[in-house]
Structures are given as C-alpha cells and as structure tokens.
N, C-alpha and C positions, 0 to 999 in steps of 0.2 A: 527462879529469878525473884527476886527483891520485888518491893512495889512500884509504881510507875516512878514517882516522886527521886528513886535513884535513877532515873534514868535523863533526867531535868540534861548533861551535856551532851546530848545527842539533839542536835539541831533539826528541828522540821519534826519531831515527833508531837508536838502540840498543836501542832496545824495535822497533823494524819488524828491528833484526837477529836478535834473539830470536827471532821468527817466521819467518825465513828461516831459519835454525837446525835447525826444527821439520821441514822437508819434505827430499823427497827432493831431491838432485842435479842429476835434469834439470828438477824442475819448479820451485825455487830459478833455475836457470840464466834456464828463462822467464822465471819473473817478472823477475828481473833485466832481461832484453833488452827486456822491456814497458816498465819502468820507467826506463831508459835512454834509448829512445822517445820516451817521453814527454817528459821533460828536452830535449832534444837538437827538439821539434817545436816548445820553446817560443821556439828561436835560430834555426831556421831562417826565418818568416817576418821576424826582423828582419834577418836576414844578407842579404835578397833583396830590404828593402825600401833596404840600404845599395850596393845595387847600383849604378851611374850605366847608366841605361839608355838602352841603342842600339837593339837589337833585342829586349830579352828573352831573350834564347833561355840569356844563362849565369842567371842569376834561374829561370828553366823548369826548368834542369837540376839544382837542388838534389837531391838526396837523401840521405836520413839511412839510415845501415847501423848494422849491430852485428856483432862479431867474438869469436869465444871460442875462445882459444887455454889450454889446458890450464882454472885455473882462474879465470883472468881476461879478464872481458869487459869489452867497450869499445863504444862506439857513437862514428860519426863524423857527420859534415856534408862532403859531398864535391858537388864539379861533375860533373856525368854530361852524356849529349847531344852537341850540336852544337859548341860552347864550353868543352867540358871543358879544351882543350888550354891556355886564355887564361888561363884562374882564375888561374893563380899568377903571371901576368905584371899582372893588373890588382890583385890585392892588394900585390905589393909592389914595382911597377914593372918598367921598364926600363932599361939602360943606354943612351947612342947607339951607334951600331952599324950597320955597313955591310950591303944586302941586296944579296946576287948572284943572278946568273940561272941557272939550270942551265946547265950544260953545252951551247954551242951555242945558248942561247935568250937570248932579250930579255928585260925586263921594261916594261911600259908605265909611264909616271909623269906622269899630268897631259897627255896626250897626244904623249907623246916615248921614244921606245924608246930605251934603257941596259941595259948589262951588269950596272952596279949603283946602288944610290939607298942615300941616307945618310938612316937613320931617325935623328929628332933625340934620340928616349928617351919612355919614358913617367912622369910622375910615379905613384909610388903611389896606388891608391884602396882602402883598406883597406876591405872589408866582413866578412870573417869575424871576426876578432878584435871589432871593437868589438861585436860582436853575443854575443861568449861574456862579455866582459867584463859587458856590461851587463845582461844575464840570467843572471847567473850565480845569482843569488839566487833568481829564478824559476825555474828550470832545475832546483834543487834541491828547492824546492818540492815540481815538479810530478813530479820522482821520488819524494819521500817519498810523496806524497797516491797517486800509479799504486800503488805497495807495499800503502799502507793501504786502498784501495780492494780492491785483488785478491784480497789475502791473504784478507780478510772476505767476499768475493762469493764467489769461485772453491774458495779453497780451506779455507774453512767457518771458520776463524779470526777471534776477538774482537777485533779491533781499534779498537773504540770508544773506549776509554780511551786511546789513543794519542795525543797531541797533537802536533802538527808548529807550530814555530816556528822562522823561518829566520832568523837572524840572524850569519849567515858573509856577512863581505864579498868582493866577485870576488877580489882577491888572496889570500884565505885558501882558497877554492876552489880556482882555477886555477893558482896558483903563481907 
C-alpha cells in the first residue's frame, strides 16, 4: 500500500489517526499490524479463488505477514508451502526455454529419455494483482473498521463518532 497521504478519500481515517496519535509506540505499531490484517484477509481469499487450480497446494500456501522496519509497517500476501517456488512463474508467465538434465542424467518426456526438452512457455495467470485491484476498496475498509473497532474495545477510546466512508478508487490506493 501507498503512503497514508493516498488514502486522504477515505472519510474518518484522520480522526482513527488522531487516536493512534494518542497511544504509545508499540501498542500504535499493534494496532497498526492488526489492521493491516485485516485489509490484506480481505484479498487473500480472492487471490486464491483467482488461482487456476491443479492441486491446490499454491491456493493452501497463501499467507498474509506484516513487517516493521523502523517506523513503517507493511503487511504482504506471499506463497508459502509446497508451491511457493511457482507463484511468480504462474502470475506472470514463462518464456520458452530449454530444460537440461543434470549432469550425466536423463530426463523422461512422455516416455523417452533426453538430455533436454523444450518447454514451450507459460502464458501468464494473473492472481495476485487482480485481487489487490479489486479489493482495494474493501481492504481499506476493513482496516479503517479493525482501527475503529480496537481502538474502542481494547484500548478504551471513543470511537463512535467516527465514520468510515471509502470512497478511493484501487488506482488512487495502490498507485
């Protein structure tokens, strides 16, 4: 996600800043990572439902992190698992491209041993992106609402009067 500053048409997020304002450093940093979370849980089952599925196992491997380096956090959507190695080869393709065998080995193709086989390439199948684009609006959402929620449960703050209205489109979001 972009800096706060794109996110100026989302109504009431300046008033949930005010309140982050108010706390201490690491419990500010929390709620942050909560609210990050959140946003970030709203794209992961679409990113998995954009999956073209073989076996599942890259769809399985989703998970969502979060990172703080000094005083910026980030939260991702990454491949973990079995399949982690594919993700970037099934989002944005392949070239053609020749496979060789180790060193002294074969490789089987269709029942006929070769030194090497000629992969023809893969088209792109975009899942992650179409899934931040499209929720991007939900995403933001659902971090304002984690914010508004916490702040008032957790950490005893008014936040009633806060109204959250999203109306950033994904390009004014994600850049």
């Amino acid at each position: 996600m972009q800096a706060m500053a794109d996110l100026e048409n989302i109504k009431g997020l300046a008033e949930l800043e005010k309140f982050m304002d108010q706390l201490t450093p690491k419990i500010a940093a929390n709620v942050a990572r909560g609210a990050l979370r959140a946003g970030m849980s709203v794209v992961k089952p679409v990113a998995a439902s954009n999956i073209h599925k073989v076996s599942g196992e890259l769809a399985k491997g989703l998970k969502i992190g979060t990172r703080r380096r000094g005083v910026l956090i980030t939260s991702n959507l990454k491949a973990t698992g079995k399949h982690r190695s594919i993700a970037h080869l099934v989002e944005f393709g392949t070239q053609p491209h020749n496979i060789a065998a180790k060193f002294g080995g074969m490789l089987s193709f269709l029942n006929v041993l070769r030194k090497t086989v000629h992969h023809p390439g893969a088209h792109p199948h975009k899942f992650m992106r179409p899934a931040l684009d499209g929720q991007a609006r939900n995403a933001v959402n659902a971090v304002a609402q984690y914010m508004r929620t916490r702040l008032a449960t957790k950490e005893g703050l008014d936040t009633a009067h806060v109204t959250l209205e999203g109306d950033a489109a994904p390009e004014e979001v994600w850049g």
